[in-house]
C-alpha positions in Angstrom: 68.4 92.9 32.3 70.9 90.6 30.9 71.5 86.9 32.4 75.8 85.6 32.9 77.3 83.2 34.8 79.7 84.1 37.3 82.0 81.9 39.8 80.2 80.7 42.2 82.5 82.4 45.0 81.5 85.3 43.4 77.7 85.3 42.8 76.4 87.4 45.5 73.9 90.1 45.0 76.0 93.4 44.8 79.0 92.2 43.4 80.6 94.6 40.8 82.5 93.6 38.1 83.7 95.1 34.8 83.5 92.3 32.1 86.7 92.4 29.8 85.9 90.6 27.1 85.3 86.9 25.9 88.0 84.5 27.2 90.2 83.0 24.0 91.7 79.7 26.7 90.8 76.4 25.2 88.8 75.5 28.1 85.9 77.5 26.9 85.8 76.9 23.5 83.6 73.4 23.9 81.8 75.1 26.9 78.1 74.8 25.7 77.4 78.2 27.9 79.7 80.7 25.9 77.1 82.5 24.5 75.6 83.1 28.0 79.3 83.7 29.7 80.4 86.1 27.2 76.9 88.1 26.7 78.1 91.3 27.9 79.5 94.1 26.3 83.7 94.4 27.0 84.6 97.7 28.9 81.4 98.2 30.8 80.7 97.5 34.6 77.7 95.3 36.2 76.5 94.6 39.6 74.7 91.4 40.1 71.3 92.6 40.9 69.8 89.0 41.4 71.4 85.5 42.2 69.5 82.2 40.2 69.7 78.5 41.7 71.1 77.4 38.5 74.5 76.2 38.5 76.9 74.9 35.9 80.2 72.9 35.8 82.7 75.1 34.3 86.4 74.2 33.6 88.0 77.7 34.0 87.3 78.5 37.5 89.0 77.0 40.9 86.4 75.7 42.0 84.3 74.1 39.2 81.3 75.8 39.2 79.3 79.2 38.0 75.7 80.7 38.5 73.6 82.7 36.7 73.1 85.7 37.6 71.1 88.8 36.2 73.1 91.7 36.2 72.8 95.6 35.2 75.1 97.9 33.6 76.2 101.0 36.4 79.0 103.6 36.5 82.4 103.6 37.3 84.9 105.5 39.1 87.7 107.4 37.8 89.4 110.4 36.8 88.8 113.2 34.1 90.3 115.9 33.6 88.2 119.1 35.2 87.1 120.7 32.2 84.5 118.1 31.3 81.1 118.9 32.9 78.5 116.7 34.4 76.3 115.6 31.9 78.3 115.5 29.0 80.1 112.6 27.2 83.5 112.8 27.7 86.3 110.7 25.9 87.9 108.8 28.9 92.0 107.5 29.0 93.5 106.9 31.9 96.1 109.5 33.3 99.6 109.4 31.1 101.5 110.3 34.3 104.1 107.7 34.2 103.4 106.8 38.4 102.1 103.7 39.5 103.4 104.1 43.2 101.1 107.5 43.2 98.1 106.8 46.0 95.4 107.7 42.5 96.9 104.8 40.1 94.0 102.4 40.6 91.7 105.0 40.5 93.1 106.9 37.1 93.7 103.4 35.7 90.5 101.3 36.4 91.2 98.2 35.3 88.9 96.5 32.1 88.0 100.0 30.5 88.8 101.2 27.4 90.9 104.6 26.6 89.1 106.2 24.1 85.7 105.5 24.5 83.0 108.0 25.0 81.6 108.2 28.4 78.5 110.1 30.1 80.0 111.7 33.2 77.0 110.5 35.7 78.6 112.0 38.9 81.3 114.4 40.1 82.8 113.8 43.3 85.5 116.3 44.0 88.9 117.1 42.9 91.9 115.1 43.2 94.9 115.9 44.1 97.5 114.5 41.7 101.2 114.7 42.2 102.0 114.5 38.6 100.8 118.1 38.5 97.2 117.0 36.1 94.0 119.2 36.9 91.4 116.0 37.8 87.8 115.3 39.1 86.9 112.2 40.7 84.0 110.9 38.8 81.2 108.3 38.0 81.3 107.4 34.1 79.2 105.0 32.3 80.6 104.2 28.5 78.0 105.1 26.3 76.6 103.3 23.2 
């Protein structure tokens, strides 16, 4: 299971995150932990499965410090259209509906993923009703290799 830092706030076993990428402010480029802080793979979600002692000064974050945590990959919900079964790989994008006062935006547009990318659909959860008029399923994805 891979090891990250995280805020210190923030390092509690069971805390989900979806890691966006490596950070380009000028604060981390002399940080000798990069390699550990930007370890993950961009688009995918974690949950910190186990909290370490270690801490670190870190320059980015409010309140000084991160902790390393071990983390593993899990789904994430969203939408799909409802003619994608269980089980298969689907290519997820986010709902071209054009609403973002509609009660769905945060779940049709999760934030950190990327549109395109092939996902498994781990679990369906029902349909959802969508003003826009679009036939969607509530689902668990996780992007695939």
């Amino acid at each position: 299971m891979p090891l990250t830092l995280v805020p210190s706030t923030l390092a509690k076993k069971g805390y989900r995150f979806t890691f966006a990428g490596p950070n380009k402010d000028i604060e981390c480029a002399a940080c000798p932990f990069t390699k550990l802080c930007f370890g993950l793979e961009p688009g995918r979600t974690y949950v910190v499965g186990q909290v370490r002692e270690v801490q670190h000064p870190c320059e980015l974050h409010d309140e000084g410090k991160v902790r390393a945590v071990v983390v593993e990959e899990v789904s994430f919900q969203s939408t799909i259209e409802r003619r994608h079964l269980r089980g298969t790989a689907a290519p997820w994008t986010p709902v071209d509906c054009g609403r973002p006062d509609c009660a769905n935006w945060a779940l049709c547009h999760p934030v950190g993923h990327a549109a395109g990318a092939k996902h498994a659909i781990v679990k369906e959860q029902g349909a959802v009703e969508c003003p826009a008029g679009f036939d969607l399923e509530r689902v668990d994805l996780k992007k695939m290799a």
